[in-house]
C-alpha positions as CSV (number, residue, x, y, z in Angstrom):
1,X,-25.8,-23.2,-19.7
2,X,-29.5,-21.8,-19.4
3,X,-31.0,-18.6,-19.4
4,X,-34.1,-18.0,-17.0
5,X,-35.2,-14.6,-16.6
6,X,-32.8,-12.0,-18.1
7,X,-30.8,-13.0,-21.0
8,X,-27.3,-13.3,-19.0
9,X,-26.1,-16.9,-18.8
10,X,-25.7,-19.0,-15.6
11,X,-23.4,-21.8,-15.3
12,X,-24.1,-24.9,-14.1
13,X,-21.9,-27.3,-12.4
14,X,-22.2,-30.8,-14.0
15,X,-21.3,-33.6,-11.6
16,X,-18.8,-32.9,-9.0
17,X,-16.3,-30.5,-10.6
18,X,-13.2,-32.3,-10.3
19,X,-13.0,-34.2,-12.5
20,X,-12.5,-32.1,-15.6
21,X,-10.7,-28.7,-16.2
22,X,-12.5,-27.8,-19.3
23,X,-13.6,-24.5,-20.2
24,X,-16.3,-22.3,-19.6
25,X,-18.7,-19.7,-21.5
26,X,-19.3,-16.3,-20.2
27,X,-20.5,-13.4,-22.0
28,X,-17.1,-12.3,-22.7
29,X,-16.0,-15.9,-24.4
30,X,-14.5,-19.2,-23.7
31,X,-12.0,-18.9,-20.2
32,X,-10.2,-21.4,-19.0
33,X,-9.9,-22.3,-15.4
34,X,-7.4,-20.3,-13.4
35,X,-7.2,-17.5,-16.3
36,X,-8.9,-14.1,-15.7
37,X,-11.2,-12.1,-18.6
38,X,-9.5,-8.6,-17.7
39,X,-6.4,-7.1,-19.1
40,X,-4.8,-4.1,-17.7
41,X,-4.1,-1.6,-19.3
42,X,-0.7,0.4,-19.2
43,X,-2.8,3.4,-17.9
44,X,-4.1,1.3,-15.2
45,X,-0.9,-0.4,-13.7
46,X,0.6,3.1,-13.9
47,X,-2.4,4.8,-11.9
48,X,-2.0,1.6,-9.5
49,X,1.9,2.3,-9.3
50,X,1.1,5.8,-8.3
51,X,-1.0,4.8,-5.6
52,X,1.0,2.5,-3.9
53,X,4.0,5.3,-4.2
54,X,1.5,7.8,-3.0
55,X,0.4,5.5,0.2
56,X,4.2,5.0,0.9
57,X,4.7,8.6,0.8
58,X,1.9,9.1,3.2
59,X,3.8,7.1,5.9
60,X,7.3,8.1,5.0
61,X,5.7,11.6,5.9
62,X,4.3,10.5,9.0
63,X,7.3,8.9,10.4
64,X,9.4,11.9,9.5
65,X,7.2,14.1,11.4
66,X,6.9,11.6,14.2
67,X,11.1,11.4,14.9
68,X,10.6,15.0,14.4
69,X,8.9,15.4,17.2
70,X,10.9,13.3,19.6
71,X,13.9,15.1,18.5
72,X,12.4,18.4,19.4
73,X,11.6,16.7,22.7
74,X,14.7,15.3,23.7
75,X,16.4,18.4,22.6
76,X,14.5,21.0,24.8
77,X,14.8,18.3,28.1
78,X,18.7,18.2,27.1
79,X,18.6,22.1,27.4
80,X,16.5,21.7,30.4
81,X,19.4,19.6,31.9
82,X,21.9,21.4,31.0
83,X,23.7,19.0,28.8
84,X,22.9,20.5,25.6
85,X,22.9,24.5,24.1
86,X,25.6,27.3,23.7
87,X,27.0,28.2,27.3
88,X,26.7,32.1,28.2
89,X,29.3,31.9,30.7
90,X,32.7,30.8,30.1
91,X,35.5,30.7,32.3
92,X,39.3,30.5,32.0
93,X,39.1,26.7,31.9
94,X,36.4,26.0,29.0
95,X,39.1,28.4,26.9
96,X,41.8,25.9,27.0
């Protein structure tokens, strides 16, 4: 590790890399390979839980309102037709 510059630290890959899973130095501490520095915090999964729910919600909404719409339309051509609504008329036979 060198610094050149600024005071951050670079790293600097020594031979090919594959040979070794060692550990590293950054400027939070020692990490080992395949581990992350950041924790989450219960605030944060919750706010990321929320989000997610809220996206879903989003398109729950918009499929709602979509099969809405088709329903509204295939009702009013069924009325159109004739095959669906309340009949005005009636006659002795729809009484039986």
């Amino acid at each position: 590790m060198r610094t050149e510059g600024s005071q951050r630290p670079t790293l600097r890959l020594v031979g090919d890399g594959v040979e070794n899973n060692g550990s590293a130095s950054t400027t939070y501490g020692p990490v080992r390979a395949g581990l992350t520095t950041s924790q989450r915090t219960q605030s944060q999964a919750l706010s990321e839980s929320l989000n997610v729910l809220e996206r879903k919600t989003q398109d729950l909404e918009s499929r709602f309102l979509e099969a809405c719409v088709t329903l509204n339309t295939v009702t009013a051509r069924l009325v159109e037709l004739g095959l669906f609504g309340i009949k005005t008329n009636t006659t002795e036979e729809d009484k039986c």
